[in-house]
C-alpha positions in Angstrom: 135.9 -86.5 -20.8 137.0 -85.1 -17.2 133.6 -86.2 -16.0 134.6 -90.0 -17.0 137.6 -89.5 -14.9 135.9 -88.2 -12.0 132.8 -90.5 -11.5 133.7 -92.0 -8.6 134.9 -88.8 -6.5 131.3 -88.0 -6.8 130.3 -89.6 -3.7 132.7 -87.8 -1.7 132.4 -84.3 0.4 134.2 -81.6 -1.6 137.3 -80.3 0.9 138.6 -77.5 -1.6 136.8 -75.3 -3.5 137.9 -73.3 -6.7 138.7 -70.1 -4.5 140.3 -72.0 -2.1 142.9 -73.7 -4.3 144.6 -70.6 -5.1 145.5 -70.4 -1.3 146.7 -73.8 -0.7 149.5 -73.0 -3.4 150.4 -70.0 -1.8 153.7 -69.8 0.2 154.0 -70.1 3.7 154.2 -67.1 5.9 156.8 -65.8 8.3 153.7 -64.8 10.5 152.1 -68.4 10.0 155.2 -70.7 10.3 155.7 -68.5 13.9 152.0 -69.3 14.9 151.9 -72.4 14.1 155.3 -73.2 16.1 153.7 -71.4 19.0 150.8 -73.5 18.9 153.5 -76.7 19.5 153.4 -78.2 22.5 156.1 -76.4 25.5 159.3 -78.2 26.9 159.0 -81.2 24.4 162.0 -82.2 21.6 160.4 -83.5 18.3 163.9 -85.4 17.8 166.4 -87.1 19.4 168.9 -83.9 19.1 167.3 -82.1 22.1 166.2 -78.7 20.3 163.2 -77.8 22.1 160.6 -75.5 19.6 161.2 -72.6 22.5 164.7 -72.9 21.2 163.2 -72.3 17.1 160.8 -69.9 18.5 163.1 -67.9 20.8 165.9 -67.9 17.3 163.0 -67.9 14.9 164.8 -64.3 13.3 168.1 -65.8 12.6 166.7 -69.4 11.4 163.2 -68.4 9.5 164.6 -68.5 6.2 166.2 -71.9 6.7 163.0 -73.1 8.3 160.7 -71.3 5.4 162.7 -73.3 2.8 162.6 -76.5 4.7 158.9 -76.0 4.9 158.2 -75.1 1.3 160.4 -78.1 -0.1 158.7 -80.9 2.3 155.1 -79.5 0.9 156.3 -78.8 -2.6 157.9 -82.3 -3.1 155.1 -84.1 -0.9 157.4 -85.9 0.8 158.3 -85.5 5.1 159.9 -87.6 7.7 157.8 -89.4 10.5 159.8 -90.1 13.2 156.7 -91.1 15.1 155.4 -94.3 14.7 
């Protein structure tokens, strides 16, 4: 029966396999929220309010569990904000 759904995805590169599923459900780290906000680019404000990510990066101790939970929700619910069009 799956297979009948499926039929047309057949056609197309796998991205994920089996293994790999497991890990994309996995939680976001503290270590991999803070290397991946170090791999942002320097001196530039994602939004109009003027924090800079040296700001998050310099304060990441005292704002990681806001920022963790922010994170997790956005990627949970499947829903973010693009304030670049």
């Amino acid at each position: 029966m799956a297979e009948d759904i499926f039929w047309g995805t057949k056609p197309f590169p796998t991205m994920f396999d089996e293994g790999k599923n497991d890990y994309f459900f996995e939680l976001v780290s503290e270590e991999e929220l803070l290397s991946v906000m170090k791999s942002f680019k320097k001196d530039k404000c994602p939004d109009l309010d003027g924090w800079t990510i040296e700001f998050f990066i310099h304060s990441f101790y005292l704002v990681k569990m806001e920022i963790l939970s922010m994170v997790e929700e956005s990627r949970m619910s499947a829903k973010y904000t693009n304030t670049y069009h």
